[in-house]
C-alpha positions as CSV (number, residue, x, y, z in Angstrom):
1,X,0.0,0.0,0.0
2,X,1.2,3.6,-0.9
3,X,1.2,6.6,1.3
4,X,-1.6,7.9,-1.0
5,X,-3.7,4.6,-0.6
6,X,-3.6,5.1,3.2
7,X,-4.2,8.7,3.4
8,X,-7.3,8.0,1.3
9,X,-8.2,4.6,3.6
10,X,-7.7,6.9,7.1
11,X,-10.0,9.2,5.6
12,X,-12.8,7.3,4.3
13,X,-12.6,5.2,7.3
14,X,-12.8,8.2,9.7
15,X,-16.0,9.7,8.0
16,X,-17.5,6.5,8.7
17,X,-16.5,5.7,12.3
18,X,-16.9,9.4,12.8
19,X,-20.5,9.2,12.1
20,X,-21.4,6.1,13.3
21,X,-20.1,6.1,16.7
22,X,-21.1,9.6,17.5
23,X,-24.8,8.9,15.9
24,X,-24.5,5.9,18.0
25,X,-23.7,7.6,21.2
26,X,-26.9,10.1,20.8
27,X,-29.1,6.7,20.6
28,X,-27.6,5.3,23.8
29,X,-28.1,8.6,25.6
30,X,-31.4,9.2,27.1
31,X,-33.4,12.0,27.4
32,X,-31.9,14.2,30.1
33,X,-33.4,16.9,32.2
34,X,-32.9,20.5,32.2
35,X,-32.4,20.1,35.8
36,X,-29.1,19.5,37.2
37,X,-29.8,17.3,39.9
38,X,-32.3,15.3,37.8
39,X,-29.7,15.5,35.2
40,X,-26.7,14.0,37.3
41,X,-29.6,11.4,38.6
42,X,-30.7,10.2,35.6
43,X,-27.0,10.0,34.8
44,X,-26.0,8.4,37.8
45,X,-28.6,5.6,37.0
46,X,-28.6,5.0,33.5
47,X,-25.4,3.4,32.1
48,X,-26.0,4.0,28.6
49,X,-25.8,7.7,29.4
50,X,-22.2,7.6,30.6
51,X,-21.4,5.1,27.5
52,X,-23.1,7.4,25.1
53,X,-20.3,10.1,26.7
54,X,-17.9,8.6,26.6
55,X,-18.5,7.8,22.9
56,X,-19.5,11.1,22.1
57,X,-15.5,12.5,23.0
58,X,-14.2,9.2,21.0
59,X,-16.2,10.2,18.2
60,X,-14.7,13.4,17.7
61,X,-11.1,12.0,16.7
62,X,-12.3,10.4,13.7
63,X,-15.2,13.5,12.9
64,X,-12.2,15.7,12.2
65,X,-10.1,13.9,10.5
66,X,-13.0,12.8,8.1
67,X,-14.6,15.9,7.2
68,X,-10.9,17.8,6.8
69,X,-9.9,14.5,4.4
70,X,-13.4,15.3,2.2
71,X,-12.7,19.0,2.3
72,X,-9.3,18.0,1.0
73,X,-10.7,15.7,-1.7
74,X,-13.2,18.6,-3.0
75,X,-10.8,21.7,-2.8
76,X,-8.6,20.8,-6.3
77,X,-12.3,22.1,-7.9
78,X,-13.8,24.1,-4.8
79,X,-10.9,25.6,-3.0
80,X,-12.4,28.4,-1.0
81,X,-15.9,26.5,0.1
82,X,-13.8,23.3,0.8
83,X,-11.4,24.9,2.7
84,X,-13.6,26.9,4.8
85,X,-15.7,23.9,5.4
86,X,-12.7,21.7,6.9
87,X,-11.3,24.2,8.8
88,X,-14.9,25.2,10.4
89,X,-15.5,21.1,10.6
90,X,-12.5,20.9,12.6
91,X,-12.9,24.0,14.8
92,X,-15.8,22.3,15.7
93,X,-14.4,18.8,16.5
94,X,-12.5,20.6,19.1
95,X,-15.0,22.4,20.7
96,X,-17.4,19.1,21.1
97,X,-14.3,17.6,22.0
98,X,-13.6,20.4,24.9
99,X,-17.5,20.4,26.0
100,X,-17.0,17.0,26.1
101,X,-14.2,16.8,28.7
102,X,-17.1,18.5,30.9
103,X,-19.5,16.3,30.5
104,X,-17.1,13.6,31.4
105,X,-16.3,15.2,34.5
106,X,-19.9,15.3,35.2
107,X,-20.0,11.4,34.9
108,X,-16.6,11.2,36.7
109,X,-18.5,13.1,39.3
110,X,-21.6,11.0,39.6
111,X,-21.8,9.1,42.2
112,X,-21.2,12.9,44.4
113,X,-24.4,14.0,44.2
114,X,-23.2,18.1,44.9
115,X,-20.1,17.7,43.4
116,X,-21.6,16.8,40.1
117,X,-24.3,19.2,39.8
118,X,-21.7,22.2,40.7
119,X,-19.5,20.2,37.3
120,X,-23.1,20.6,35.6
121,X,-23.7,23.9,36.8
122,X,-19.8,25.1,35.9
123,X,-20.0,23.9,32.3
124,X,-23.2,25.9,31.7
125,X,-20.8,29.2,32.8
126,X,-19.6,31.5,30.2
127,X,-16.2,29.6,30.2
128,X,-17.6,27.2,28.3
129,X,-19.5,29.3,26.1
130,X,-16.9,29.8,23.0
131,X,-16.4,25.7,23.0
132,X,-19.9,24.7,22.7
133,X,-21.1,27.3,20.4
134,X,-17.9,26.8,18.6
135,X,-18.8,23.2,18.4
136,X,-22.5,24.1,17.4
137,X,-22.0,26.4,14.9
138,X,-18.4,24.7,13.7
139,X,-20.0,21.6,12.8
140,X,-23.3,23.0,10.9
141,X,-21.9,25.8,9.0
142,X,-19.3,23.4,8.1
143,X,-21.0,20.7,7.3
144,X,-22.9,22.8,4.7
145,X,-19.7,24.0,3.3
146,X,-18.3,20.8,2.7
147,X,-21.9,19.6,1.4
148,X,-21.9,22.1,-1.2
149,X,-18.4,22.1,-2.1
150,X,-18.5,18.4,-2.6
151,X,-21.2,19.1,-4.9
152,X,-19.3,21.6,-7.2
153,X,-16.5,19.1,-7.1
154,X,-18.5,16.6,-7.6
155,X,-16.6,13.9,-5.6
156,X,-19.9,12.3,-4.4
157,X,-22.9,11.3,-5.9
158,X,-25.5,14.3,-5.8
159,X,-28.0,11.9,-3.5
160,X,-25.1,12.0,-0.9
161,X,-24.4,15.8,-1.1
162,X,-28.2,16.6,-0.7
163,X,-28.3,13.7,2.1
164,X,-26.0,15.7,3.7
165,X,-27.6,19.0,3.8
166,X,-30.8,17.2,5.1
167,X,-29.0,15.5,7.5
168,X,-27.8,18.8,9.0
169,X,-31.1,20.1,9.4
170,X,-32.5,16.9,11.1
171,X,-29.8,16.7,13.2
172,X,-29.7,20.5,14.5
173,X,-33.1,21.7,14.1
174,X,-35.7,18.7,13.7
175,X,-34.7,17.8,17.8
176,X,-36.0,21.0,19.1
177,X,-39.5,19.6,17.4
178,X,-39.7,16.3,17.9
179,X,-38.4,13.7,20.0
180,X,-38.0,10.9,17.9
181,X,-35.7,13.1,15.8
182,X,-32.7,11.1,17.0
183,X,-33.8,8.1,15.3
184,X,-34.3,9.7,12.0
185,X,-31.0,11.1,12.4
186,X,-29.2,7.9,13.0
187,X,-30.8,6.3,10.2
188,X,-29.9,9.1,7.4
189,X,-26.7,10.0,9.0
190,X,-25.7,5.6,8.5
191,X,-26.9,6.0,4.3
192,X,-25.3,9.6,3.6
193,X,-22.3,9.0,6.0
194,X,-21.7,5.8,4.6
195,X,-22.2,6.9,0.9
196,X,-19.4,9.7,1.3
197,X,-17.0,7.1,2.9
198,X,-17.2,4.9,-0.1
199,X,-16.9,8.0,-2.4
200,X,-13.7,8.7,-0.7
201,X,-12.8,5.3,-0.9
202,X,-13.4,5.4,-4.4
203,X,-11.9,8.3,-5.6
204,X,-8.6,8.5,-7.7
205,X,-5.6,8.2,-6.0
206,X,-4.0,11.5,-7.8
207,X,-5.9,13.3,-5.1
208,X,-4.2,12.3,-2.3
209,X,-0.8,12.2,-3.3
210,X,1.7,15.1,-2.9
211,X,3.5,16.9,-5.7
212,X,6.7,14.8,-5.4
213,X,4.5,11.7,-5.5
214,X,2.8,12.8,-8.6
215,X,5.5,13.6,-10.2
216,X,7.4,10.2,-9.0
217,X,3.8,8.4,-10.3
218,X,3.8,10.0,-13.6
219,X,7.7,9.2,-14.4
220,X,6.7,5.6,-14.0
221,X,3.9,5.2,-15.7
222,X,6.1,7.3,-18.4
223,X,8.7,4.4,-18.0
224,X,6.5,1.9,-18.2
225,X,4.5,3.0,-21.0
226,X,8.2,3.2,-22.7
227,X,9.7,-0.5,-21.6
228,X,6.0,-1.8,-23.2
229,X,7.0,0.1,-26.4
């Protein structure tokens, strides 16, 4: 395998781990209260909360290095929209993956019933503002970014570039609505997640091979084609 082969591999397998761990880890995840000390109760009892945390963070490492590998695939055609979207996609990796690092405290906390409410009371402070709006508006804006600039580029199929911009609207606005929203998420998030990894998978190698490499590529496929000759 080539160093262009496994960049390409890392990256298609990072858009799909990244989406279906942390759609996973919203499924295991109950309900939880506005309420601190209902919400560090129902955390305290309900395993798949803490799970569903825990895979949240985990999710994160493969979310950003997926969405800046597909931004990288669709800037050669879309430089500016690409770019923008990975850099946004990955501002907001880091800022689920700080708000995260609160919300396992919180769980770390558990079991101390005051303890944990003032870690659930602390991450709702404006020193954790930047992080999870960061993270909020990161991720959307660059989602759509990377949608659209995947379109012009056309490294996917259109149904996944249009699967994604739906997907960003069930995800971030259809939960404030309904309840079941999660559900709907998981299941379109799986198809359009798992159609972009195979369209990375899939796509020419040229893309992910530096300048040296090309050149180096194209000299022996140029010595090839001349020892056939």
């Amino acid at each position: 395998m080539t160093i262009a082969n496994l960049r390409r591999a890392v990256v298609a397998v990072s858009v799909a781990a990244g989406a279906g761990i942390g759609l996973g880890s919203l499924l295991l995840q109950p309900v939880m209260p506005d309420d601190p000390a209902e919400f560090v109760a129902t955390l305290a009892s309900s395993p798949g909360a803490g799970i569903g945390m825990q895979l949240f963070v985990f999710s994160q490492l493969f979310w950003a290095i997926g969405l800046v590998g597909v931004g990288h695939l669709a800037s050669r055609r879309a430089p500016i929209l690409a770019t923008l979207g990975a850099v946004l996609s990955g501002l907001g990796a880091f800022g689920h993956a700080v708000y995260g690092g609160a919300m396992l405290t919180q769980l770390a906390l558990a079991s101390n019933t005051d303890a944990a409410v003032a870690a659930v009371l602390a991450s709702e402070t404006a020193i954790f503002l930047p992080y999870f709006v960061g993270g909020l508006v990161g991720t959307t804006i660059g989602l759509v970014l990377i949608a659209v600039a995947a379109m012009r580029a056309r490294v996917a199929p259109l149904w996944v570039t249009i699967g994604l911009l739906v997907w960003v609207a069930i995800e971030f606005v259809l939960p404030s609505l309904v309840d079941w929203s999660k559900y709907l998420s998981f299941v379109i998030g799986v198809i359009v997640f798992g159609g972009l990894a195979v369209a990375v998978w899939r796509s020419h190698l040229d893309a992910w091979r530096t300048v040296a490499e090309a050149s180096s590529a194209d000299a022996e496929r140029a010595a090839d084609e001349t020892a056939t000759v």
